[in-house]
Z-matrix of the N, CA and C atoms (Angstrom, degrees):
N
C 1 1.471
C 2 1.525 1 110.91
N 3 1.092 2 104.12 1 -21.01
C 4 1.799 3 114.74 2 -168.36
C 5 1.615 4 96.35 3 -80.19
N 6 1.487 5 107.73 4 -47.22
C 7 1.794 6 89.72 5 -162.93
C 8 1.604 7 105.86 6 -87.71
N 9 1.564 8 125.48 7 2.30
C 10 1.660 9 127.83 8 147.62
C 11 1.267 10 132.77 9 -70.23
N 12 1.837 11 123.22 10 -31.07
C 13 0.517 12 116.44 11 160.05
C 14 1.670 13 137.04 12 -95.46
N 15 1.036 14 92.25 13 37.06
C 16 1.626 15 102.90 14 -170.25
C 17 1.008 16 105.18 15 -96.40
N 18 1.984 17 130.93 16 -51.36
C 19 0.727 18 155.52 17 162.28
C 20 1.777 19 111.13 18 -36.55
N 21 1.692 20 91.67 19 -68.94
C 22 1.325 21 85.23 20 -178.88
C 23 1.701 22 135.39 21 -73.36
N 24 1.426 23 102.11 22 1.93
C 25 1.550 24 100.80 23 174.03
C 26 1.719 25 111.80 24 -101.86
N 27 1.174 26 106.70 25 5.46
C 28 1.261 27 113.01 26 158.14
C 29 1.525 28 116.98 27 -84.23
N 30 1.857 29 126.43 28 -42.45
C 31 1.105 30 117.63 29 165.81
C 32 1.398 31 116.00 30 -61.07
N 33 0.956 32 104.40 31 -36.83
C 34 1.864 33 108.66 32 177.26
C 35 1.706 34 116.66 33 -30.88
N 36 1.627 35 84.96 34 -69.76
C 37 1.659 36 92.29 35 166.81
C 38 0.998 37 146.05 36 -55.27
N 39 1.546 38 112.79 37 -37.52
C 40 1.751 39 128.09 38 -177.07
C 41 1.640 40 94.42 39 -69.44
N 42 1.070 41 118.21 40 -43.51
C 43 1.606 42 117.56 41 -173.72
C 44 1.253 43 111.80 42 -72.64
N 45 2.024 44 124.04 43 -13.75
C 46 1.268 45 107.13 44 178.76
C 47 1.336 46 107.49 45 -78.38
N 48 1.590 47 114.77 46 -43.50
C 49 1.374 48 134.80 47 172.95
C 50 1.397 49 121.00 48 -42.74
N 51 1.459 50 108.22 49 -28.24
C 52 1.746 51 115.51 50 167.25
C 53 1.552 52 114.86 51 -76.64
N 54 1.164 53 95.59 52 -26.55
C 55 1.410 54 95.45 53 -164.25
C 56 1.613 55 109.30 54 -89.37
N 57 1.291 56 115.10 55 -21.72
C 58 1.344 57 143.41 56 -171.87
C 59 1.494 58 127.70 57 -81.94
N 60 0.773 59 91.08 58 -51.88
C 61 1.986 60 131.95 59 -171.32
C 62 1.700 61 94.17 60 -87.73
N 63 1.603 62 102.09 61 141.96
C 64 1.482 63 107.09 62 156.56
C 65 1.705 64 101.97 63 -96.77
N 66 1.352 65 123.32 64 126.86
C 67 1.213 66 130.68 65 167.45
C 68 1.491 67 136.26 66 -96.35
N 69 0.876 68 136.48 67 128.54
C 70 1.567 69 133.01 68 -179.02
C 71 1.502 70 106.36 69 -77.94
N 72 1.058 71 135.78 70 107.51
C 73 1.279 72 162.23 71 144.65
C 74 1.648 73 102.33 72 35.22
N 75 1.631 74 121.29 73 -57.63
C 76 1.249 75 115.72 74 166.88
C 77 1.289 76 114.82 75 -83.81
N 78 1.320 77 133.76 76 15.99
C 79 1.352 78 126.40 77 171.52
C 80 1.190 79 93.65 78 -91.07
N 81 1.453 80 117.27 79 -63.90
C 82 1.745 81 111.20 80 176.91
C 83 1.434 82 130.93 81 -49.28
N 84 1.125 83 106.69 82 0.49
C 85 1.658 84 111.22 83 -166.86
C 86 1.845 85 90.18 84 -109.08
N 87 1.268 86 98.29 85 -44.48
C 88 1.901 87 96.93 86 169.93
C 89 1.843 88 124.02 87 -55.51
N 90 1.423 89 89.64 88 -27.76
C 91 1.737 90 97.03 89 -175.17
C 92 1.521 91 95.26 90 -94.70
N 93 1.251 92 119.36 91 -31.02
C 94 1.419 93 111.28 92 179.63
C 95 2.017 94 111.10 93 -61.80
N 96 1.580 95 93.70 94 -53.84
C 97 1.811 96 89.83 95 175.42
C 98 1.149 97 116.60 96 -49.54
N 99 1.469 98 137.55 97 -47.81
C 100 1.122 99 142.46 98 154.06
C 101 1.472 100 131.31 99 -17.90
N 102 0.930 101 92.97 100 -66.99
C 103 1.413 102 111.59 101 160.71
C 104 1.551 103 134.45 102 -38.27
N 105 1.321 104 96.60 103 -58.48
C 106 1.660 105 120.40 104 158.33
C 107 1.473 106 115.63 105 -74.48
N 108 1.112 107 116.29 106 -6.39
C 109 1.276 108 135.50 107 156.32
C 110 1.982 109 122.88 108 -42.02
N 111 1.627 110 75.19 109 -74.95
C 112 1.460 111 97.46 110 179.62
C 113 1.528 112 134.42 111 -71.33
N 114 1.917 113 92.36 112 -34.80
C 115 1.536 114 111.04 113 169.57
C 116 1.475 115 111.51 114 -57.46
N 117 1.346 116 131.87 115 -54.22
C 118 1.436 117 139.71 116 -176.14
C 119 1.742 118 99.67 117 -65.57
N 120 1.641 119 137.67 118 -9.01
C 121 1.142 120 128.12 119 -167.53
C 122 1.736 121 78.62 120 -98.12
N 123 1.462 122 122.17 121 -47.83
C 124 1.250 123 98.82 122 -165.24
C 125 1.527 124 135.45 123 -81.17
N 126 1.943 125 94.04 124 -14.66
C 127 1.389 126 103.29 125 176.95
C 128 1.681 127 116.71 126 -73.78
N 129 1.761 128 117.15 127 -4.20
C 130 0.971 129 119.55 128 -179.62
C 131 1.428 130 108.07 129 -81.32
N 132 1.237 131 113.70 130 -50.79
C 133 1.563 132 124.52 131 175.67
C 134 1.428 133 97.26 132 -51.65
N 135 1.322 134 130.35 133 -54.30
C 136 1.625 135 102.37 134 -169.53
C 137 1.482 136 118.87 135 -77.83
N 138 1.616 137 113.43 136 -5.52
C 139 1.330 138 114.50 137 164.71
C 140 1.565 139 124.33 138 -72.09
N 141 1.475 140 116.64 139 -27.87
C 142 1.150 141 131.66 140 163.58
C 143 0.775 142 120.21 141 -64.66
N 144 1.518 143 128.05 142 -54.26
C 145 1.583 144 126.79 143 179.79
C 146 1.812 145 108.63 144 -75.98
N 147 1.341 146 120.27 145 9.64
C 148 1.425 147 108.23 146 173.88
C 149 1.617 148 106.40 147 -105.85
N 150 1.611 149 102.00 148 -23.86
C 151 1.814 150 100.53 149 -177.74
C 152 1.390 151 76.97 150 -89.41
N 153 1.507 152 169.54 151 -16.35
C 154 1.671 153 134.28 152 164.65
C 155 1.560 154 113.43 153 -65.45
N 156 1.618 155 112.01 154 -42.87
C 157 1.431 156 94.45 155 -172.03
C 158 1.568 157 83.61 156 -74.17
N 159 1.171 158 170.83 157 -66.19
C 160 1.636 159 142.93 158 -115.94
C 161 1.252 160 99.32 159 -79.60
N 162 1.568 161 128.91 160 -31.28
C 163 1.591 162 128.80 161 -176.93
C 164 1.671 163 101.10 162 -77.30
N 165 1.191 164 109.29 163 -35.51
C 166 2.320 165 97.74 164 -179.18
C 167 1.539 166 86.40 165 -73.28
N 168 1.227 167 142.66 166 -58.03
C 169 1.426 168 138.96 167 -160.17
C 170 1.417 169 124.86 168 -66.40
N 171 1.884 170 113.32 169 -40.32
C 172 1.405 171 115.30 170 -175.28
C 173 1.511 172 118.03 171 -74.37
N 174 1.372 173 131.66 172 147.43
C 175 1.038 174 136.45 173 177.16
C 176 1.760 175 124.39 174 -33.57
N 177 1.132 176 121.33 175 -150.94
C 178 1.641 177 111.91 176 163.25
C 179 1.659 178 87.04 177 -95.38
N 180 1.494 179 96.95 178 -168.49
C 181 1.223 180 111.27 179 -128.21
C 182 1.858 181 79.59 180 -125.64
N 183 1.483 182 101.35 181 118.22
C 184 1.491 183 99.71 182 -176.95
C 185 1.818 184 113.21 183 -67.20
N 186 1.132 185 145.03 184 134.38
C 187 1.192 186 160.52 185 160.91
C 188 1.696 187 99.66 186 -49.32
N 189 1.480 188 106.85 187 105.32
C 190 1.243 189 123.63 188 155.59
C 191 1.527 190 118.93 189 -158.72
N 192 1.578 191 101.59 190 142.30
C 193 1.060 192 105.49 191 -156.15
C 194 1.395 193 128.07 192 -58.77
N 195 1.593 194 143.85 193 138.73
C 196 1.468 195 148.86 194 -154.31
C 197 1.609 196 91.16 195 -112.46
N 198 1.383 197 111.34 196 134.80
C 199 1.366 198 107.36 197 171.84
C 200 1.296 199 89.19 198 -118.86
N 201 1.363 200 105.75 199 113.54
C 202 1.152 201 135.54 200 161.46
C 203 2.037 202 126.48 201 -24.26
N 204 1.357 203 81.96 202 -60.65
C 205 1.742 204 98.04 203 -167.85
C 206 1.669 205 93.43 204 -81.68
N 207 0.924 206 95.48 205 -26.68
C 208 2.195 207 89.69 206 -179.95
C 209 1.285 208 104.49 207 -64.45
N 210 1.404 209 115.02 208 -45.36
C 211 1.542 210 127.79 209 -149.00
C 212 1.768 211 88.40 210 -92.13
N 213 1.430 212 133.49 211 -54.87
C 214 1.526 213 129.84 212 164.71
C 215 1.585 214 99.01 213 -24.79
N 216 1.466 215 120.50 214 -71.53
C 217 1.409 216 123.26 215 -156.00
C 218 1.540 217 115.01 216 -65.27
N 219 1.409 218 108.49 217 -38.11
C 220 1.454 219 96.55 218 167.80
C 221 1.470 220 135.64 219 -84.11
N 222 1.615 221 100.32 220 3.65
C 223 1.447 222 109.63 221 166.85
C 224 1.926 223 98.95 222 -82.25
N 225 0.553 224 126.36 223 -52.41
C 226 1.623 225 123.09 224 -169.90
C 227 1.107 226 92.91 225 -60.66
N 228 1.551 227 133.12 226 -60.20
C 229 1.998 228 104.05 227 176.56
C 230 1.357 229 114.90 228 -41.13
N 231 1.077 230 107.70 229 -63.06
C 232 1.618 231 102.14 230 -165.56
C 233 1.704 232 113.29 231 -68.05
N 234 1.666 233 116.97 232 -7.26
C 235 1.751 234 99.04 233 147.73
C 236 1.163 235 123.95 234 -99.35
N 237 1.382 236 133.44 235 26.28
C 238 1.266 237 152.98 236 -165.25
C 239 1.885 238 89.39 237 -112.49
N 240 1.304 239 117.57 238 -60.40
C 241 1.054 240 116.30 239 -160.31
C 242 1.695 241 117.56 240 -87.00
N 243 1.241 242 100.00 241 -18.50
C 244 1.476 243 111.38 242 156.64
C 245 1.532 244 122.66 243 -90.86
N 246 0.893 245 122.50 244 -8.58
C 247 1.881 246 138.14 245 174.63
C 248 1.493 247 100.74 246 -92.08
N 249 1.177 248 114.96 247 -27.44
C 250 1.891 249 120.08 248 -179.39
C 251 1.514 250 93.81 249 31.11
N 252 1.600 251 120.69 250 56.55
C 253 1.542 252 103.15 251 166.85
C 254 1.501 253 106.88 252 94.74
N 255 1.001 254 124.56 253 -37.85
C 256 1.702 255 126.78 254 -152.91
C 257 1.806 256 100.35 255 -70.51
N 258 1.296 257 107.04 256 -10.75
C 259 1.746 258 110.55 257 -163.59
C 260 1.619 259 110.09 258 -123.83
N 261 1.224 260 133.07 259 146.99
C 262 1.235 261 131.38 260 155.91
C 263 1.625 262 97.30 261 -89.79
N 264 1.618 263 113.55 262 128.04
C 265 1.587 264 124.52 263 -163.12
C 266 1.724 265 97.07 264 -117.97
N 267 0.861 266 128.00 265 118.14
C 268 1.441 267 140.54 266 170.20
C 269 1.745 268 112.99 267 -121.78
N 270 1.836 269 80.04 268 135.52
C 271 1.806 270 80.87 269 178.57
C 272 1.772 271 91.09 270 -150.05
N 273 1.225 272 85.09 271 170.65
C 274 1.557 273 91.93 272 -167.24
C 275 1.817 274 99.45 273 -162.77
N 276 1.316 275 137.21 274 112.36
C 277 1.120 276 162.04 275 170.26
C 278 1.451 277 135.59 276 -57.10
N 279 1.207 278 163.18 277 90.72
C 280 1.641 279 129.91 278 -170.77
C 281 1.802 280 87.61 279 -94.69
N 282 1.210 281 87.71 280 153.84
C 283 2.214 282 93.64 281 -177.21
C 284 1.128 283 77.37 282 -101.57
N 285 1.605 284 104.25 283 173.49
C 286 1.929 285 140.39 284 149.02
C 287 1.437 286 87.92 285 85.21
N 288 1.536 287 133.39 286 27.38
C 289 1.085 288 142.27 287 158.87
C 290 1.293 289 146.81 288 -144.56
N 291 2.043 290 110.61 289 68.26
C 292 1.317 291 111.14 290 -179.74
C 293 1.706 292 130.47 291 -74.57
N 294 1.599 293 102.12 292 -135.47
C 295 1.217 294 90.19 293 -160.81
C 296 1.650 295 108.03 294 -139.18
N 297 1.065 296 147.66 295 125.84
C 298 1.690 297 146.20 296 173.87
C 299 1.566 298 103.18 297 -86.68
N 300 1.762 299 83.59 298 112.71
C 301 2.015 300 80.13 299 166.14
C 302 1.823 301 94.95 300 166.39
N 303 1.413 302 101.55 301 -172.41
C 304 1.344 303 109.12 302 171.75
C 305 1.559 304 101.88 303 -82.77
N 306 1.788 305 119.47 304 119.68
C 307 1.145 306 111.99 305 150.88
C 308 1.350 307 158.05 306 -55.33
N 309 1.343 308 104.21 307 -38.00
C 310 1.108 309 130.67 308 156.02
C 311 1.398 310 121.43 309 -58.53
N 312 1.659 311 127.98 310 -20.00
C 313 1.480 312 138.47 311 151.25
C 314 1.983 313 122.73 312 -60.85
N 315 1.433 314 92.31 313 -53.30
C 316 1.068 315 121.93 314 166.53
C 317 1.569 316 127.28 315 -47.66
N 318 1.168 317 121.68 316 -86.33
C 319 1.569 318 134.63 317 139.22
C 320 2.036 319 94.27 318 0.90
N 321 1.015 320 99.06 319 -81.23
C 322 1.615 321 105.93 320 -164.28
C 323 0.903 322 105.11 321 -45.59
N 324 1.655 323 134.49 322 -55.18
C 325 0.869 324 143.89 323 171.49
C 326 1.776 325 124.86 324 -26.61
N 327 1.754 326 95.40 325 -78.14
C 328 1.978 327 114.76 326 160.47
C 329 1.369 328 106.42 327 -39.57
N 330 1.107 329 110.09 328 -45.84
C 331 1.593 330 101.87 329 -163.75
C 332 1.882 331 125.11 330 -86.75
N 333 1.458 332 105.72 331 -12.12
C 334 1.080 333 111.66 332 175.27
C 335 1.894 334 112.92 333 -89.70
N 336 1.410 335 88.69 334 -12.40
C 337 1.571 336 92.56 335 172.18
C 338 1.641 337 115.22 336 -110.00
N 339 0.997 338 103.44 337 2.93
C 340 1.926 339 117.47 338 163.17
C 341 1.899 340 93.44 339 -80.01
N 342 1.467 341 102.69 340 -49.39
C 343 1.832 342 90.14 341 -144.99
C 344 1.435 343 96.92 342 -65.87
N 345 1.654 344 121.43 343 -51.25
C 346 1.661 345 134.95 344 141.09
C 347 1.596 346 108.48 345 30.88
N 348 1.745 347 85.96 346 -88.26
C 349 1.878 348 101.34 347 -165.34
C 350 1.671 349 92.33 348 -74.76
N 351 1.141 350 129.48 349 -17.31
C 352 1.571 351 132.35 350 -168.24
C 353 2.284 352 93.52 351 -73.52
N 354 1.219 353 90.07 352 -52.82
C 355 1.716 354 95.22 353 -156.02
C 356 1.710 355 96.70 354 -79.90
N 357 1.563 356 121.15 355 -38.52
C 358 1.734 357 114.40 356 -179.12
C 359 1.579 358 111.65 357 -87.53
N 360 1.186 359 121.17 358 3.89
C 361 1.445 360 139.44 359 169.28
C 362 1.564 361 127.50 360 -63.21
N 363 1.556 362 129.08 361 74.97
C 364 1.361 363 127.22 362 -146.12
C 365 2.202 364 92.63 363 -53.00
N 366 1.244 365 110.64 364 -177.49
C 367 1.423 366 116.78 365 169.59
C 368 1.528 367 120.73 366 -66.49
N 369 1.209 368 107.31 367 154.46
C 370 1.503 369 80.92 368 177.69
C 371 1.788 370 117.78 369 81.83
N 372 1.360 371 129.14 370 -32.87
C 373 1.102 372 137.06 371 171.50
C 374 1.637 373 123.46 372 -56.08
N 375 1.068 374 126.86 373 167.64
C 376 1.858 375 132.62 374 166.84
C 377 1.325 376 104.55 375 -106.23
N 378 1.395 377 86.67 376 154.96
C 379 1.800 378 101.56 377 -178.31
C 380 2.103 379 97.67 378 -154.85
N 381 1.150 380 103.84 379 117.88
C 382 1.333 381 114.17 380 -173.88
C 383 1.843 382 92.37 381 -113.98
N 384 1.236 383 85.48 382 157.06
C 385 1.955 384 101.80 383 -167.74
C 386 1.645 385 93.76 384 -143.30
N 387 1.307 386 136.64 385 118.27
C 388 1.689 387 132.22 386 -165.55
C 389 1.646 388 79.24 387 -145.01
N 390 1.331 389 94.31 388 156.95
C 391 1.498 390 131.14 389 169.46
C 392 1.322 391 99.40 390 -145.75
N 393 1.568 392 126.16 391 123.40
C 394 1.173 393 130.36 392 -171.05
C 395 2.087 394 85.97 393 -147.78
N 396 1.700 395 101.13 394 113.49
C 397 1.838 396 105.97 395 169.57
C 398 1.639 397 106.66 396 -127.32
N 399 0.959 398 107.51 397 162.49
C 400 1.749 399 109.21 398 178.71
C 401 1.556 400 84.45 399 -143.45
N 402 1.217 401 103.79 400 -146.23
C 403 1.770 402 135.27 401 -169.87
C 404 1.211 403 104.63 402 -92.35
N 405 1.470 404 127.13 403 -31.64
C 406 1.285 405 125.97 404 -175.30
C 407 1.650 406 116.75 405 -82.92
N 408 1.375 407 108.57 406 -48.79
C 409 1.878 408 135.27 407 -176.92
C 410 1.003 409 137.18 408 -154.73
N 411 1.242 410 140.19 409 167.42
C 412 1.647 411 93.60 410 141.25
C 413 1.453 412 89.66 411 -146.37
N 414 1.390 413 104.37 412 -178.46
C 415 1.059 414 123.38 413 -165.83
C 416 1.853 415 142.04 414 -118.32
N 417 1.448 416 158.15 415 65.84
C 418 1.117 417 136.73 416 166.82
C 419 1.357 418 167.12 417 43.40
N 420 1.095 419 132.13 418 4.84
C 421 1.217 420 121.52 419 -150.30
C 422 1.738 421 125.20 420 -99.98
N 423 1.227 422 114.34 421 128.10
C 424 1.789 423 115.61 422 165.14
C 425 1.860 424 115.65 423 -95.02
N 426 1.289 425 109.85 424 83.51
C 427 1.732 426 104.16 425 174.02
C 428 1.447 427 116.17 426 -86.36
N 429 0.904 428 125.25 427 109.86
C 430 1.582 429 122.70 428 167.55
C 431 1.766 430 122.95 429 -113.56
N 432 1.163 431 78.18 430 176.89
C 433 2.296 432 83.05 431 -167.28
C 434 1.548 433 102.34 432 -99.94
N 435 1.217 434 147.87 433 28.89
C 436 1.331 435 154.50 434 -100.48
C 437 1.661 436 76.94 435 -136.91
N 438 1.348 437 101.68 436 -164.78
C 439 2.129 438 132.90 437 -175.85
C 440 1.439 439 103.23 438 -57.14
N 441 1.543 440 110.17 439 -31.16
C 442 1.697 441 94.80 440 -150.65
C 443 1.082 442 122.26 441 93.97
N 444 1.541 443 117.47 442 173.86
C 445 1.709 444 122.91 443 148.12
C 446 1.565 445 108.36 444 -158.66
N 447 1.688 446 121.35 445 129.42
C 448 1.181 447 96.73 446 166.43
C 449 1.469 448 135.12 447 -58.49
N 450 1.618 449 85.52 448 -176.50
C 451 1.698 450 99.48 449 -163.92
C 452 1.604 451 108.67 450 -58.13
N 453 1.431 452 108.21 451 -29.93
C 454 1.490 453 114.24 452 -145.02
C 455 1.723 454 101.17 453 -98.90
N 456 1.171 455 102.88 454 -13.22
C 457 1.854 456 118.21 455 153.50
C 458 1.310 457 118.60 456 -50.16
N 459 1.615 458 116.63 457 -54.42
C 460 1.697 459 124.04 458 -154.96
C 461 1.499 460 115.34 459 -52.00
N 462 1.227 461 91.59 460 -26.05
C 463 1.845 462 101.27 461 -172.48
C 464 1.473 463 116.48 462 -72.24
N 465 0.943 464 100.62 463 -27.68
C 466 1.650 465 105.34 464 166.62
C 467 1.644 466 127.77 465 -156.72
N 468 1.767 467 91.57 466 61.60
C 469 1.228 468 96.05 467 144.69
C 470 1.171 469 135.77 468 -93.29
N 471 1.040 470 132.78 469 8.07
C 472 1.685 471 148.55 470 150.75
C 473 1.035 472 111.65 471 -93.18
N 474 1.612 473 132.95 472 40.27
C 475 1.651 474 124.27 473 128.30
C 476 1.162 475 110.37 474 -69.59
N 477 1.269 476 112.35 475 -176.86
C 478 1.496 477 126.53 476 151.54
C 479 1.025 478 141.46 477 -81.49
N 480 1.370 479 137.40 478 117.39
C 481 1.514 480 148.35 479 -117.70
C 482 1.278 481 107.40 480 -10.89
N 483 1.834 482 129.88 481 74.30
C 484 1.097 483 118.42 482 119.15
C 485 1.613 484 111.96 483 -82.71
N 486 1.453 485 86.01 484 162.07
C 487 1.356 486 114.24 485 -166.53
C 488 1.409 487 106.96 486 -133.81
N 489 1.180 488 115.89 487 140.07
C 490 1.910 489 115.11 488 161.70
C 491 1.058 490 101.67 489 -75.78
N 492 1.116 491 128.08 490 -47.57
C 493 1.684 492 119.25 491 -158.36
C 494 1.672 493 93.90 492 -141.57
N 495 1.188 494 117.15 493 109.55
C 496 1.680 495 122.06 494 -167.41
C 497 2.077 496 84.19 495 -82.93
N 498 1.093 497 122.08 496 -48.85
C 499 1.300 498 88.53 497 -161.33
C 500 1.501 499 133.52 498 -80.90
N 501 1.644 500 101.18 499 -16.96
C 502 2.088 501 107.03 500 158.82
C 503 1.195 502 87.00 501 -70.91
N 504 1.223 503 161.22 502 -57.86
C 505 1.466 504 140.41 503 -137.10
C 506 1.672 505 96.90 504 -72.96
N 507 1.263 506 129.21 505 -57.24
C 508 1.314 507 110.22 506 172.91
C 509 1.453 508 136.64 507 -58.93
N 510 1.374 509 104.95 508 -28.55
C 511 1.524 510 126.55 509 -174.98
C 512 1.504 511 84.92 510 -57.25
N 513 1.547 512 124.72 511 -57.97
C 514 1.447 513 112.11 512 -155.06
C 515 1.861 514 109.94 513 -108.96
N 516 1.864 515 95.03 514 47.75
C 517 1.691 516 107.37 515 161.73
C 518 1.482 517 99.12 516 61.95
N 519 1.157 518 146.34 517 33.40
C 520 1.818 519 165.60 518 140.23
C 521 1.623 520 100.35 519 -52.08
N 522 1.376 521 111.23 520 90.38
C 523 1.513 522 107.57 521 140.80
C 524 1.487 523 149.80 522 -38.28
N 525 1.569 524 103.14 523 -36.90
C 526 1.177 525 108.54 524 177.59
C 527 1.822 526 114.64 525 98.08
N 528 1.877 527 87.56 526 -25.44
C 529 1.819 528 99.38 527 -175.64
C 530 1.682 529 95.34 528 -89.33
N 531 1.401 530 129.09 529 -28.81
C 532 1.613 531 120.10 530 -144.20
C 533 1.581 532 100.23 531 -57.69
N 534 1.138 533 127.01 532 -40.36
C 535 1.696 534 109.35 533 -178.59
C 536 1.553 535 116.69 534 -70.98
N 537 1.197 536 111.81 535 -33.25
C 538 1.509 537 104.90 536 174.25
C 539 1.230 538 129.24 537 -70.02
N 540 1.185 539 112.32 538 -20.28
C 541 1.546 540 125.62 539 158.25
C 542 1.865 541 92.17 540 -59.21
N 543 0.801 542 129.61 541 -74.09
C 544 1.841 543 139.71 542 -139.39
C 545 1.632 544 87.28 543 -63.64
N 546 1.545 545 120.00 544 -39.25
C 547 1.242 546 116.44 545 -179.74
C 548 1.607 547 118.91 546 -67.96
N 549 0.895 548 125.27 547 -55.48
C 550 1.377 549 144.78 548 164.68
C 551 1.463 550 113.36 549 -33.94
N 552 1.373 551 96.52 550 -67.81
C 553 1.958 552 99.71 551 176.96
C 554 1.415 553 118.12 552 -75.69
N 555 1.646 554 106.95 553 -4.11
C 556 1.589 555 91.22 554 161.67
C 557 1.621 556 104.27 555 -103.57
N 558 1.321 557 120.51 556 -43.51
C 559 1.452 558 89.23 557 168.40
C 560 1.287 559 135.13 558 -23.06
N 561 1.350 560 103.96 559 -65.31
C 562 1.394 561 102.50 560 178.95
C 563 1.668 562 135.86 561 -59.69
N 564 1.490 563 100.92 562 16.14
C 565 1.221 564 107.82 563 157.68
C 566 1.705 565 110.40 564 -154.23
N 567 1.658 566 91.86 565 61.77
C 568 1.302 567 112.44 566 171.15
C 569 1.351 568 124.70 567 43.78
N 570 1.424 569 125.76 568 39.85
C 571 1.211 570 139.08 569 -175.62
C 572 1.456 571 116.39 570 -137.33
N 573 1.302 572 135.01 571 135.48
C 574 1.371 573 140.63 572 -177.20
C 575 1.890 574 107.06 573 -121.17
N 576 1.381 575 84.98 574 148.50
C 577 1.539 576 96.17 575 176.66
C 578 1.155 577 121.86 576 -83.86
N 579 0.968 578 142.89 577 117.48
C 580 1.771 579 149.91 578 165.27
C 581 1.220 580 111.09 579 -72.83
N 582 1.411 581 133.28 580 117.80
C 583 1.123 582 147.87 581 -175.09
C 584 1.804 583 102.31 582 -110.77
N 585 1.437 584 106.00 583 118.51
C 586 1.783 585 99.13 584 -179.68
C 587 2.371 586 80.17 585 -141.40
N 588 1.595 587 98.84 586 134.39
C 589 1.431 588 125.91 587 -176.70
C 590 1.480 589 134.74 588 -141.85
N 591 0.787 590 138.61 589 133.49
C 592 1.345 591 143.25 590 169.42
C 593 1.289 592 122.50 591 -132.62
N 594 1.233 593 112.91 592 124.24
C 595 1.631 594 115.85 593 -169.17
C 596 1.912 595 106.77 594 -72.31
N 597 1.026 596 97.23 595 107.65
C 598 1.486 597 106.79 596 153.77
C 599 2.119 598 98.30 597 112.95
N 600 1.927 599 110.01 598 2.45
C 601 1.018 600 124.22 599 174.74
C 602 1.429 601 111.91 600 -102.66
N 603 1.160 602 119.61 601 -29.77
C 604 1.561 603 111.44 602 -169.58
C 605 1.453 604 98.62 603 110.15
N 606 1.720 605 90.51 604 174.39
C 607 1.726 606 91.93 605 -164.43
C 608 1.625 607 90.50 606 -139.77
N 609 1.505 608 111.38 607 157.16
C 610 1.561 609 119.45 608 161.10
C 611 1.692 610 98.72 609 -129.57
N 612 1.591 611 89.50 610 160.34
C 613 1.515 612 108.15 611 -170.41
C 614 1.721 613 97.81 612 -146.71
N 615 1.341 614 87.89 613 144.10
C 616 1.728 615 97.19 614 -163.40
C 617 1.726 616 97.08 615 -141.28
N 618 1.291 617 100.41 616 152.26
C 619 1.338 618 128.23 617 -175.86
C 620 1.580 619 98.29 618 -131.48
N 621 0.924 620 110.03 619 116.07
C 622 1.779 621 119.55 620 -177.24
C 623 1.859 622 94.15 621 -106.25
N 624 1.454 623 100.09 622 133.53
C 625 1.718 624 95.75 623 175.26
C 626 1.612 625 94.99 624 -135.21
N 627 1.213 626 116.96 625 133.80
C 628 1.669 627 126.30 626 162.08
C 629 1.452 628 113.27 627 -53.31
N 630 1.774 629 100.70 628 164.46
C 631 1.689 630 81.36 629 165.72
C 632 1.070 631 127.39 630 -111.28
N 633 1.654 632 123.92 631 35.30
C 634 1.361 633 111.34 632 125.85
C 635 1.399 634 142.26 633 -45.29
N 636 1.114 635 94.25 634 -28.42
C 637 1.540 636 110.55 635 176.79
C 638 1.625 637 125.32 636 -84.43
């Protein structure tokens, strides 16, 4: 309730002040961005919190096939297009090894831990994206050269909106939900995230998959 209404008692106000106030044209256009500011912070949170409850609520997860190299490639647009430049983006693939599961679970999953190393990633930083499968599993990974996090964080950064640092996490559009989603949708296809960090080294994040999967 806290991180909805935060948002919204800030629109509350700017709109009393519009409504109240005589404004000069760029004052209103400043309270207006603002505004739209906050709406897009909250419509994200309720988009987040509707793909967590559908993953605790939806059944297992029907088995269809993940193409791998499609799903690699459209993760690098979308850290390309959120990095606007600011990142050197590296990815690297193994073929003849997709994936069984809900894609659309999946996807959410990759991609909330792409945008992650994309948004705590100073300028100028690396961000590598690997898919590495054999016969046995395969495996995930987002490593970047970014902030870090201490040790005493790892344990629960997959609650719900904890945060290390609540105020970059909002500054840079951070729900607070994106790991609990990543946890959730890999459970549900028998996979856990490995979290390995060092403050002021960068962090990697791993998705381990069997080879059932």
């Amino acid at each position: 309730s806290h991180e909805l209404r935060t948002p919204l008692t800030v629109m509350s106000g700017f709109l009393e002040t519009i409504r109240e106030l005589k404004l000069d044209p760029t004052q209103r256009e400043h309270y207006l961005s603002l505004m739209s500011d906050q709406s897009l912070r909250m419509l994200r949170i309720v988009e987040d919190l509707l793909t967590l409850s559908s993953l605790e609520s939806a059944p297992p997860p029907q088995d269809q096939r993940i193409m791998i190299n499609a799903l690699m490639a459209r993760l690098r647009e979308d850290a390309e297009a959120l990095s606007a430049g600011r990142h050197k983006i590296l990815m690297q693939a193994a073929t003849g090894f997709d994936l069984l599961g809900s894609e659309f679970e999946i996807q959410s999953a990759f991609s909330n831990l792409v945008s992650n190393a994309v948004r705590y990633t100073p300028a100028g930083g690396e961000i590598r994206i690997n898919w590495q499968a054999d016969s046995t599993g395969g495996i995930f990974t987002v490593t970047d050269s970014g902030i870090g996090i201490e040790k005493t964080h790892l344990p629960r950064l997959t609650e719900r909106f904890y945060r290390v640092d609540r105020g970059r996490s909002r500054e840079t559009g951070g729900t607070g939900l994106g790991l609990a989603i990543v946890k959730h949708a890999l459970m549900r296809h028998q996979s856990q995230l490995e979290i390995q960090s060092e403050l002021g080294k960068g962090s990697r994040f791993s998705a381990r998959f069997s080879s059932r999967r």
